[in-house]
N, CA, C and O atoms as CSV, one atom per row, in Angstrom:
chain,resi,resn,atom,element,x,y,z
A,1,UNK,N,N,-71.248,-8.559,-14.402
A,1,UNK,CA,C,-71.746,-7.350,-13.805
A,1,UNK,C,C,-70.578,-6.372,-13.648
A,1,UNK,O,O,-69.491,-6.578,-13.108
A,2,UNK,N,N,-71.009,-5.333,-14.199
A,2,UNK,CA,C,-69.819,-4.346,-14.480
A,2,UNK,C,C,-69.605,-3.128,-13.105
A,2,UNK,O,O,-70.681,-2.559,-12.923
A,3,UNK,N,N,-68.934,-2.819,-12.516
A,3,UNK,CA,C,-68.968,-2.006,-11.303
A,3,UNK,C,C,-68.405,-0.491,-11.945
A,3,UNK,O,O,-67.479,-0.371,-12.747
A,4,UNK,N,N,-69.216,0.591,-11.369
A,4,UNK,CA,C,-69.210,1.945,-11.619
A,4,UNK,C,C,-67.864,2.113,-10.261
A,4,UNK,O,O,-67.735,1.694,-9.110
A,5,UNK,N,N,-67.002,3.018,-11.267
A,5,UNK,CA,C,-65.947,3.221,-10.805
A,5,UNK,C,C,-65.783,4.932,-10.905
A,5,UNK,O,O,-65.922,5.568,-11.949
A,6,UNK,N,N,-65.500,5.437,-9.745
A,6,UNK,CA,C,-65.489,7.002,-10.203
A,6,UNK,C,C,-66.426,8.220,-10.321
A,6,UNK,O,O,-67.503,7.706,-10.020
A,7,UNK,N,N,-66.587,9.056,-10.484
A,7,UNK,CA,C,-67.786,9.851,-10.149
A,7,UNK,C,C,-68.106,10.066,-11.430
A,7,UNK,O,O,-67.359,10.072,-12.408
A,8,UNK,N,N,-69.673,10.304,-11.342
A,8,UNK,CA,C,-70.479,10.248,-12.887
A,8,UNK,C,C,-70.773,11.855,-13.075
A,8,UNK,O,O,-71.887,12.326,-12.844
A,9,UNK,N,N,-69.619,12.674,-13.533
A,9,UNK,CA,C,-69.350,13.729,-13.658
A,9,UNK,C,C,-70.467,14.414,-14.336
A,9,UNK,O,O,-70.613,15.578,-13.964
A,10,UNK,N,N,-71.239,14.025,-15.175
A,10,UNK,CA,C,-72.902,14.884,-15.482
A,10,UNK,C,C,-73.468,15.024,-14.640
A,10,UNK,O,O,-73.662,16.230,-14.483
A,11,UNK,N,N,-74.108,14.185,-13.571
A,11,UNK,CA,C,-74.999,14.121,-12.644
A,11,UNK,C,C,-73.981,14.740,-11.704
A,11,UNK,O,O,-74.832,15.094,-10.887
A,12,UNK,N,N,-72.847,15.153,-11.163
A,12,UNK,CA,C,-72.290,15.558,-10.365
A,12,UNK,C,C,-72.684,17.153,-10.493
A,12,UNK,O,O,-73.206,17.886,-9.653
A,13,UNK,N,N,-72.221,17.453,-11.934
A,13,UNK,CA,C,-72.144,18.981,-12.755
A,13,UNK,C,C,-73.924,19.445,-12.363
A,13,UNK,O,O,-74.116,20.465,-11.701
A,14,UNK,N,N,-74.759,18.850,-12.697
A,14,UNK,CA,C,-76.319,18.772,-12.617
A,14,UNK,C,C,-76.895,19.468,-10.749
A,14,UNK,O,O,-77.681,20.257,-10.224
A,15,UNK,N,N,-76.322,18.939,-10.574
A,15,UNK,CA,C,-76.286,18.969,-9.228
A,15,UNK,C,C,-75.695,20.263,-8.336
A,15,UNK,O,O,-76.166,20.794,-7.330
A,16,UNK,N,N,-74.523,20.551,-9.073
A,16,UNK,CA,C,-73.964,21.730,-8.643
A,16,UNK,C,C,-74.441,22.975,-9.234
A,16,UNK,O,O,-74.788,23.966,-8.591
A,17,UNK,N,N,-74.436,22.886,-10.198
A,17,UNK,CA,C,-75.836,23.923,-11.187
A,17,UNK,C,C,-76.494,23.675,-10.338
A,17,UNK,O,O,-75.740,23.965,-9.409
A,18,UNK,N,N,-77.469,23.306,-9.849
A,18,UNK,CA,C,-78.681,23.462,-9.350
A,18,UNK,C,C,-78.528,24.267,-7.831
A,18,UNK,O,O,-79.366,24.980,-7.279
A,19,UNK,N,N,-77.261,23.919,-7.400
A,19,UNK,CA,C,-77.033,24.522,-6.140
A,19,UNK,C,C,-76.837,25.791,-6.189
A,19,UNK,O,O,-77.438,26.655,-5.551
A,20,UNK,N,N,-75.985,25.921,-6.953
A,20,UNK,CA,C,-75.801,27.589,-7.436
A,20,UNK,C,C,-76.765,28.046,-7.858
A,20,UNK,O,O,-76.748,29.213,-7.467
A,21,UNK,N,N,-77.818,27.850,-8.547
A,21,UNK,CA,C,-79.136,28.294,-9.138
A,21,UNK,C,C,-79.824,28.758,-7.587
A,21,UNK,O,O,-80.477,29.797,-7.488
A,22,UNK,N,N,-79.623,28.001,-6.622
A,22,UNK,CA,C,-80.994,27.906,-5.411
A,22,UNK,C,C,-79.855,28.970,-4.593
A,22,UNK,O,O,-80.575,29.764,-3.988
A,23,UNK,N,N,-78.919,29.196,-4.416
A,23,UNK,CA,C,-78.004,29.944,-3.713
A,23,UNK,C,C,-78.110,31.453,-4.472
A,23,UNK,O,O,-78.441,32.537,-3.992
A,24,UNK,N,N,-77.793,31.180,-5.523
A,24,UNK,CA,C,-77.996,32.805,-6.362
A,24,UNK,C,C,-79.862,33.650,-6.248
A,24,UNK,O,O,-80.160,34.818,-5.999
A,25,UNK,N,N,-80.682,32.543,-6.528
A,25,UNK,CA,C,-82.045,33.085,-5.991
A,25,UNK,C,C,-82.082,33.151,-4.577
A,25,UNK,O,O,-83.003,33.939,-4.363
A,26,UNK,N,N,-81.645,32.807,-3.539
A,26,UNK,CA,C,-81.404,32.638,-2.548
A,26,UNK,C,C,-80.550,34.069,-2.122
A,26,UNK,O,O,-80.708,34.217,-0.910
A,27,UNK,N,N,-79.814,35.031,-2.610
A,27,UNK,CA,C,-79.355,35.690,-2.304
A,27,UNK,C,C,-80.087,36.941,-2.864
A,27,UNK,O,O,-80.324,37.842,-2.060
A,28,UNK,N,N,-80.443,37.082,-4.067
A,28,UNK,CA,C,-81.743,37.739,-4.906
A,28,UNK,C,C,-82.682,37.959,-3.923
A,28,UNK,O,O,-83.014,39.104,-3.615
A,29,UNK,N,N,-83.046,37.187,-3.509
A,29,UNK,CA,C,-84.395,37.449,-2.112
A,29,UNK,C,C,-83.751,37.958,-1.151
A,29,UNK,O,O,-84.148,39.091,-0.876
A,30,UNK,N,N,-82.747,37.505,-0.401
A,30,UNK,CA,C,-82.159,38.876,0.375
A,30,UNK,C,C,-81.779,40.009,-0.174
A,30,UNK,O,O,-81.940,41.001,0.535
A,31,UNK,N,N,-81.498,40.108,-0.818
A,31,UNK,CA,C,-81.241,41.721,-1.484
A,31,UNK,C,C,-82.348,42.510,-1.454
A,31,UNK,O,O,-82.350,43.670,-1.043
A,32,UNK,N,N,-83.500,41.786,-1.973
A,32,UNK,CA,C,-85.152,42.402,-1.984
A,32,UNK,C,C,-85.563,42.647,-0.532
A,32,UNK,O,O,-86.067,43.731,-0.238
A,33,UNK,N,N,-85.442,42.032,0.067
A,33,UNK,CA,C,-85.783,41.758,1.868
A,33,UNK,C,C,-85.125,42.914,2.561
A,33,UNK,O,O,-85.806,43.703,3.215
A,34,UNK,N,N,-83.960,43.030,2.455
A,34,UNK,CA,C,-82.909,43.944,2.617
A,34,UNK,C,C,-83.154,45.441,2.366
A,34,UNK,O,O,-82.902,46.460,3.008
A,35,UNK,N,N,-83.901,45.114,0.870
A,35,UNK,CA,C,-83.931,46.393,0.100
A,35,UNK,C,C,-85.393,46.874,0.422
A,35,UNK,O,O,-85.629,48.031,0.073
A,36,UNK,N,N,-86.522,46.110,1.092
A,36,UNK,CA,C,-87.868,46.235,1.480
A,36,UNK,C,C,-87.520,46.795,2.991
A,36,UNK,O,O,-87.918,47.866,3.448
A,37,UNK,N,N,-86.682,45.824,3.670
A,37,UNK,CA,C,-86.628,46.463,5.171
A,37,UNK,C,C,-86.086,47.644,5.716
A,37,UNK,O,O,-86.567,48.265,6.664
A,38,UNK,N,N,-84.722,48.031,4.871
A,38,UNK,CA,C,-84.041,49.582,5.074
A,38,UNK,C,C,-84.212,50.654,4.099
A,38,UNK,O,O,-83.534,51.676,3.994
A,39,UNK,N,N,-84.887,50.404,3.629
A,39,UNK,CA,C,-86.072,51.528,2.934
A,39,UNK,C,C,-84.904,52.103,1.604
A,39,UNK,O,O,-85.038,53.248,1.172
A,40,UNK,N,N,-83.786,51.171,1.048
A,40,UNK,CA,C,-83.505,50.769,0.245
A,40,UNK,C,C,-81.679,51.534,0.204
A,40,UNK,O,O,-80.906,51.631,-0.750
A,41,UNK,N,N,-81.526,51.925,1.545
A,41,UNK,CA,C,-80.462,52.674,1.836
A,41,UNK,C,C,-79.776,51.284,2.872
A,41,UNK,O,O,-79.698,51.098,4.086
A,42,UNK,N,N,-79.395,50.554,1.732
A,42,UNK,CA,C,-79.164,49.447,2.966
A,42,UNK,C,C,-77.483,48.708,2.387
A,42,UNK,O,O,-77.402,48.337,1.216
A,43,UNK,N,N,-76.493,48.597,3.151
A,43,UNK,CA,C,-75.093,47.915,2.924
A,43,UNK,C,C,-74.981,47.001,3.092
A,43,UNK,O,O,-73.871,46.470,3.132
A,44,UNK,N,N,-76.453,46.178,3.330
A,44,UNK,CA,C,-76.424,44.494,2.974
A,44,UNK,C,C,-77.273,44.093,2.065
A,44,UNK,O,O,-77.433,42.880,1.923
A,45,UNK,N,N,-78.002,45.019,1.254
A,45,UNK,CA,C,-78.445,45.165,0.376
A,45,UNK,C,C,-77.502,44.888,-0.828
A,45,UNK,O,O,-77.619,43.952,-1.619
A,46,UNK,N,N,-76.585,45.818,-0.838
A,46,UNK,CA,C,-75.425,45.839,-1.659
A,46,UNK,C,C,-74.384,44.817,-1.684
A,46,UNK,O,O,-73.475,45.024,-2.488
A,47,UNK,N,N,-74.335,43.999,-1.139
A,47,UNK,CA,C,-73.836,42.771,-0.453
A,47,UNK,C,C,-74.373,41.317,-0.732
A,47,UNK,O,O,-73.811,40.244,-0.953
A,48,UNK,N,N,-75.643,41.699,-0.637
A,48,UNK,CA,C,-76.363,40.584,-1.121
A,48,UNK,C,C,-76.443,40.773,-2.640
A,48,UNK,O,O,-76.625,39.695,-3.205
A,49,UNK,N,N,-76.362,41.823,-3.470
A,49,UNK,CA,C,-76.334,42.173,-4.698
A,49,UNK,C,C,-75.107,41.444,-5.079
A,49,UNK,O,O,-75.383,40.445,-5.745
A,50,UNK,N,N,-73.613,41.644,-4.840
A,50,UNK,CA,C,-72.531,41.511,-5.146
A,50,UNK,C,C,-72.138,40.082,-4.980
A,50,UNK,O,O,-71.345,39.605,-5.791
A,51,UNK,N,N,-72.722,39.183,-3.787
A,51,UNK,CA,C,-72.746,37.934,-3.907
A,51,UNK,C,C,-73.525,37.282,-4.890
A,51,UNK,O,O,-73.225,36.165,-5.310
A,52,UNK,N,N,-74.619,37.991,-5.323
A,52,UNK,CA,C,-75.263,37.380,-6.670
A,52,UNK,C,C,-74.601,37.227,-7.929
A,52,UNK,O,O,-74.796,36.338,-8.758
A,53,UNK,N,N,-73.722,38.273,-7.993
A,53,UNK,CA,C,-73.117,38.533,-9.443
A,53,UNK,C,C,-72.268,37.735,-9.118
A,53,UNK,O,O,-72.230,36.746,-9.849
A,54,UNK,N,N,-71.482,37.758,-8.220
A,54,UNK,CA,C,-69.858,36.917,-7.655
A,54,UNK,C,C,-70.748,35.075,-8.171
A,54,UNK,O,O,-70.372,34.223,-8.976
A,55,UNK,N,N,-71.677,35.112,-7.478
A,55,UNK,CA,C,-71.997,33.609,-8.403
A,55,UNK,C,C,-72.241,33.355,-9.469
A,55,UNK,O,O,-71.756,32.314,-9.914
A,56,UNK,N,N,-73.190,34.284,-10.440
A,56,UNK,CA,C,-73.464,33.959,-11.230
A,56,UNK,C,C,-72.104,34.331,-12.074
A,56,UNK,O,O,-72.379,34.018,-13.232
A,57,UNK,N,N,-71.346,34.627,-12.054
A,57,UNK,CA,C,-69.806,34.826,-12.982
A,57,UNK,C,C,-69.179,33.241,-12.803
A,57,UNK,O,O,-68.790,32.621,-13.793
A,58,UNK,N,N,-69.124,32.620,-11.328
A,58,UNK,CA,C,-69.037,31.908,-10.767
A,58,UNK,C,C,-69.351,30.617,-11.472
A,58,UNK,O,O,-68.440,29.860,-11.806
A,59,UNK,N,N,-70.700,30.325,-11.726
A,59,UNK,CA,C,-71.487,29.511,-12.514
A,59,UNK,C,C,-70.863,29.746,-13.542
A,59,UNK,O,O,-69.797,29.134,-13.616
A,60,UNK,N,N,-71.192,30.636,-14.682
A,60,UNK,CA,C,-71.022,30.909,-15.982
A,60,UNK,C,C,-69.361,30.216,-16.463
A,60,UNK,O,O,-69.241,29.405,-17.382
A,61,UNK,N,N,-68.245,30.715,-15.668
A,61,UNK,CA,C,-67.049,29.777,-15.865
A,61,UNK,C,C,-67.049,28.384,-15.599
A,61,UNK,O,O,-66.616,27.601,-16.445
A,62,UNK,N,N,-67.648,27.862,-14.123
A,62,UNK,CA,C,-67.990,26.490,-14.162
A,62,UNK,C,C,-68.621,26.102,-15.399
A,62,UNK,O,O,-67.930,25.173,-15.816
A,63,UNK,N,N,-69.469,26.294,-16.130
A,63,UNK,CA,C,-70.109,25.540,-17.064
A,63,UNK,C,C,-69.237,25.824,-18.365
A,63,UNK,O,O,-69.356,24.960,-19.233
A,64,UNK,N,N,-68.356,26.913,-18.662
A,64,UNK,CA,C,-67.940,26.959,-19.732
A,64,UNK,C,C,-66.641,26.075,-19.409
A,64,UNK,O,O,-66.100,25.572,-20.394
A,65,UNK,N,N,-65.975,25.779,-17.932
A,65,UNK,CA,C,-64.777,24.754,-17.394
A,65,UNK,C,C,-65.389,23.053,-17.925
A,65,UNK,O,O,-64.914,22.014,-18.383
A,66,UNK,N,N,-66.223,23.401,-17.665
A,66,UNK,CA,C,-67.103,21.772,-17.766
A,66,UNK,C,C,-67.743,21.580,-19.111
A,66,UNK,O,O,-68.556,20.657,-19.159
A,67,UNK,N,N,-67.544,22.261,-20.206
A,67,UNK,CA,C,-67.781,21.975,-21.763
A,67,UNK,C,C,-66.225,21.709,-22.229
A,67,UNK,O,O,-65.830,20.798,-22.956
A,68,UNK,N,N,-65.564,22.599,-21.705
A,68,UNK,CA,C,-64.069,22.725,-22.109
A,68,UNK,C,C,-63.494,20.855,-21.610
A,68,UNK,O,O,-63.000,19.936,-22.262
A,69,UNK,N,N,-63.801,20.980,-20.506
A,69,UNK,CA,C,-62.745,19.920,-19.959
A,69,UNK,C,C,-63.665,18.251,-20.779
A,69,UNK,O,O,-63.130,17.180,-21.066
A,70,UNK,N,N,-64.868,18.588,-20.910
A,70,UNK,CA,C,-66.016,17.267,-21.094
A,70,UNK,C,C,-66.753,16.827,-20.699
A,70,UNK,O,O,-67.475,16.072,-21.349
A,71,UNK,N,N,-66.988,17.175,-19.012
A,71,UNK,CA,C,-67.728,17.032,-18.032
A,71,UNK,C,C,-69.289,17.263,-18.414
A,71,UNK,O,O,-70.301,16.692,-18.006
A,72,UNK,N,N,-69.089,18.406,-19.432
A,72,UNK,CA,C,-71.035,18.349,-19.849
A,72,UNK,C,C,-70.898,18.066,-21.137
A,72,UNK,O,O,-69.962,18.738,-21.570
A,73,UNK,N,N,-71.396,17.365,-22.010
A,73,UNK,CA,C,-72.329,16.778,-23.063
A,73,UNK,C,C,-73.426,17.129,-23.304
A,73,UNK,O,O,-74.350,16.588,-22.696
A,74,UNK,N,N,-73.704,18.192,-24.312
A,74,UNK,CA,C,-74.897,17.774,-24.856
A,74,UNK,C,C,-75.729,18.543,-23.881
A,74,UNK,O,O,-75.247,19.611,-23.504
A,75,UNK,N,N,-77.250,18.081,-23.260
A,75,UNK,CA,C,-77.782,18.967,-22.206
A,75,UNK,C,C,-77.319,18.441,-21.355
A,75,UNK,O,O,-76.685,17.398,-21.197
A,76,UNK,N,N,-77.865,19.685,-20.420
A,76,UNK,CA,C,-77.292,19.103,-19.094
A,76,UNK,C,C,-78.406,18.788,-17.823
A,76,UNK,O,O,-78.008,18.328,-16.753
């Protein structure tokens, strides 16, 4: 019986994608909320906009760090 040693870096990567996915829609809906409640003249509006992009740039290098290094294979 063979013992798993170490972290199973796909399912780790899988996982963190997904967090960032639910955090970036997650901030998308405040921006809308934001942008519904102050009648669209709003500086957390813009805020919640800028944290969206700040992740999704965010993401986009993680996954191109994690093809580069090996961490993703194939799908993910």
């Amino acid at each position: 019986m063979a013992l798993r040693t170490g972290l199973d870096y796909t399912a780790a990567m899988k996982y963190l994608v997904i967090l960032f996915l639910l955090f970036i829609i997650y901030s998308l809906g405040a921006a809308a909320y934001f942008m519904l409640k102050d009648n669209g003249n709003s500086e957390r509006m813009v805020r919640a906009l800028t944290v969206r992009v700040a992740l999704s740039v965010t993401l986009f290098l993680l996954l191109m760090a994690g093809i580069h290094f090996g961490f993703i294979t194939g799908k993910l």
